[in-house]
C-alpha positions in Angstrom: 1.3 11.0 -7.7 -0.8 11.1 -10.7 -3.7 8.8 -10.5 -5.5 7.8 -13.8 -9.2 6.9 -13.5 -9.7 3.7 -15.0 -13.0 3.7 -15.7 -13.0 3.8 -19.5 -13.5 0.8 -21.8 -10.2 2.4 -23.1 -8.0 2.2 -20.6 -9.4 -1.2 -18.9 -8.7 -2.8 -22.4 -5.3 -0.9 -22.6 -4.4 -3.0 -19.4 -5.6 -6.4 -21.4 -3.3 -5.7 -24.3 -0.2 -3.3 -22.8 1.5 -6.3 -21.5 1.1 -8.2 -25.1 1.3 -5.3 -27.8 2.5 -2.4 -25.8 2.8 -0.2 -28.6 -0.9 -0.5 -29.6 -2.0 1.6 -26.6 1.1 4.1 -26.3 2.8 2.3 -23.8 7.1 2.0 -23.5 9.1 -0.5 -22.1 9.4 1.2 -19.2 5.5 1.1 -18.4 4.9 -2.3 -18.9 8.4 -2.9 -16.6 6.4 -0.8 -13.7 2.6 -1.9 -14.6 3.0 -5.7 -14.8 2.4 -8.2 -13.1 -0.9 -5.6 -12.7 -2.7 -7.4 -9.7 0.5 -7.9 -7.5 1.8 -4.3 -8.6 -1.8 -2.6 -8.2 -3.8 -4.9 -6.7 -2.0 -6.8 -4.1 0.5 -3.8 -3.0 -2.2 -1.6 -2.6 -4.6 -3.8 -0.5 -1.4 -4.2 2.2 -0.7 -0.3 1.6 -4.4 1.4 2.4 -5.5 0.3 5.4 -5.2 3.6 6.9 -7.3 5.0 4.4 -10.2 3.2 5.3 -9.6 4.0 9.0 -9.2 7.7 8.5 -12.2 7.8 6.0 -14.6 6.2 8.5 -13.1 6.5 11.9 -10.8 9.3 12.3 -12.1 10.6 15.5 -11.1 7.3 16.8 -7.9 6.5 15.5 -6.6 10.2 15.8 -7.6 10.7 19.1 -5.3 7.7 20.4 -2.7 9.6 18.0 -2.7 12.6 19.6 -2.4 10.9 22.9 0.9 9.0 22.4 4.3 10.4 20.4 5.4 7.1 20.5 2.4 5.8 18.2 1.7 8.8 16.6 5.9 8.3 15.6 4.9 4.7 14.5 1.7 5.4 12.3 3.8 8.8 10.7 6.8 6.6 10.0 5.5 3.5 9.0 4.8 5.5 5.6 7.8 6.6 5.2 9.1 2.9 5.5 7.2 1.3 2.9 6.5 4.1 0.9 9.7 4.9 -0.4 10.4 1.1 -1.6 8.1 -1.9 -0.4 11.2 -3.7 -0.1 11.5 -1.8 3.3 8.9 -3.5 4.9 11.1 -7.1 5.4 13.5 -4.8 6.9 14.1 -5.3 10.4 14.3 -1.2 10.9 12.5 0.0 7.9 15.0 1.2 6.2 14.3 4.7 7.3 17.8 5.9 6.9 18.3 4.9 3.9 17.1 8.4 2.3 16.2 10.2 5.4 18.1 11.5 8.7 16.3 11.2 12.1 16.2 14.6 12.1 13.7 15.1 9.7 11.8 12.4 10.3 11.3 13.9 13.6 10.3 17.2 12.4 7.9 15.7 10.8 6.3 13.8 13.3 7.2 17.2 15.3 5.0 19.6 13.4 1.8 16.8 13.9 2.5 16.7 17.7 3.0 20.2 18.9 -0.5 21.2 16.8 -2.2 18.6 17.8 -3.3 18.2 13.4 -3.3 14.4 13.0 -6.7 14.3 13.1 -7.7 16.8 10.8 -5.3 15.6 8.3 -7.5 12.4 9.0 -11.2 13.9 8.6 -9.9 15.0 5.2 -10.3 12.1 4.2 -13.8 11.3 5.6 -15.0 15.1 4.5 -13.9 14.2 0.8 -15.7 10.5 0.8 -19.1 12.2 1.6 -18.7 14.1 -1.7 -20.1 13.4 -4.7 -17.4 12.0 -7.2 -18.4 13.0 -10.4 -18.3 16.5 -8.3 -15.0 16.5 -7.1 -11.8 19.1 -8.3 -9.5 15.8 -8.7 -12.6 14.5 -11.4 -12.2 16.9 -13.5 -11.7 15.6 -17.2 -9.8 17.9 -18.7 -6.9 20.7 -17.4 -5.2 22.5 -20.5 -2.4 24.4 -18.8 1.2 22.8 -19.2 1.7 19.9 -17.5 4.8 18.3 -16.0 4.8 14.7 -14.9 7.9 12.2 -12.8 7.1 9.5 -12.8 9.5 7.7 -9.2 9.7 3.8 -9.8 9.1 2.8 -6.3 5.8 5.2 -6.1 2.8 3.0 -5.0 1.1 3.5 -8.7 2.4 4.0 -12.0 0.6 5.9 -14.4 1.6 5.5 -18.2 1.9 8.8 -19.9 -1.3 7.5 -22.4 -3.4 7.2 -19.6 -2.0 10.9 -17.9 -2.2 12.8 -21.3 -6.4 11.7 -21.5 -6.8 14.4 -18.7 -3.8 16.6 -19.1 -4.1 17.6 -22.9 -0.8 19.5 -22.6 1.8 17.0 -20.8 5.6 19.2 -22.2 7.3 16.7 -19.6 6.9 13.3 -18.7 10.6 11.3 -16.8 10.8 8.4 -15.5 12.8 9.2 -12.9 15.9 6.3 -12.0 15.1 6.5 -8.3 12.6 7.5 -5.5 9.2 6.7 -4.7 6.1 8.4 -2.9 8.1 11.4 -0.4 10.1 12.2 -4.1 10.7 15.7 -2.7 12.3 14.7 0.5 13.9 11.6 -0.8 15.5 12.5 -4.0 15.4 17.2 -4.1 18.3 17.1 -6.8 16.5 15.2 -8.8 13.3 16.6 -8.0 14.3 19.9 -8.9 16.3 19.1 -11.9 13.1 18.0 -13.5 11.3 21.0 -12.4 14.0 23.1 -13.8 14.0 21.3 -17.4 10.3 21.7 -17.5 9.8 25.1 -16.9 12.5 25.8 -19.5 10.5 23.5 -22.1 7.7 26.1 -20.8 9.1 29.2 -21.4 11.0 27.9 -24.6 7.8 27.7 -26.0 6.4 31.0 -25.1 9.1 32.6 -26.7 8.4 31.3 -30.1 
């Protein structure tokens, strides 16, 4: 998932005018179809969606250590993302929808390789370790990457990001698809498709290198 800082006058006032006079600020049909309405797709969504960010950024010690104590809720927190992560729709579901793009078994390797190592709660501090950083400091701040860039962009992913907004940092995007299904586990979800677009992109790569 490609996250776009908006912290530009740019983009902000991209976001005032995309809806009205998309084509102004290099936004498609398809953009304005996954950006708008802005506060319930980006604001609203992701209020109901991050809650275990600010736990794991402030109190993983805590929550983890109840994790690694119960398989049961260690099962629930693990799958709960899976639920409403691969379509928001899920969560009215009365079983999540988990078997809709995955099989029990691998939702229960998953959970699996947590468990036997004991890792939830390192995969938590990561989050606190990273917040005590500086941000204009960080590797995922960095303004500019030049190397070729291939982007999916998965309609049920918890944030779209509008090639304009994606090529201001990657100055080299060969590959941007808007992909006709999957959402934040693409890999797992939807590996055909996945992989197709990997395929195409390191061909456009390569294509290119030959000339």
């Amino acid at each position: 998932m490609v996250i776009a800082r908006t912290d530009s006058f740019g983009q902000l006032l991209s976001l005032v005018i995309g809806r009205y006079l998309p084509f102004l600020v290099g936004f498609t049909k398809e953009d304005v179809r996954r950006l708008y309405p802005y506060m319930e797709k980006n604001i609203y969504d992701i209020m109901r969606e991050t809650g275990y960010l600010h736990i794991q950024a402030t109190k993983p010690d805590t929550a983890g250590c109840g994790l690694n104590d119960s398989p049961v809720g260690l099962a629930a927190y693990i799958l709960e993302k899976f639920s409403s992560w691969t379509d928001l729709g899920n969560r009215d579901l009365e079983d999540g929808g988990l078997e809709r793009k995955f099989s029990l078994d691998d939702l229960l390797t998953n959970v699996m390789i947590y468990w036997t190592t004991c890792s939830i709660i390192p995969s938590m501090r990561f989050y606190k370790e990273n917040l005590k950083k500086d941000f204009k400091t960080r590797v995922d701040r960095v303004t500019s990457v030049s190397v070729p860039t291939g982007l999916a962009a998965f309609p049920d992913e918890l944030l779209h990001c509008p090639r304009a907004w994606a090529s201001s940092q990657f100055t080299d995007v060969r590959s941007f698809t808007y992909m006709s299904r999957g959402g934040h586990f693409a890999a797992l979800e939807e590996p055909q498709l996945m992989a197709d677009d990997i395929i195409q992109f390191v061909e456009k790569v390569e294509s290119k290198g030959r000339k």
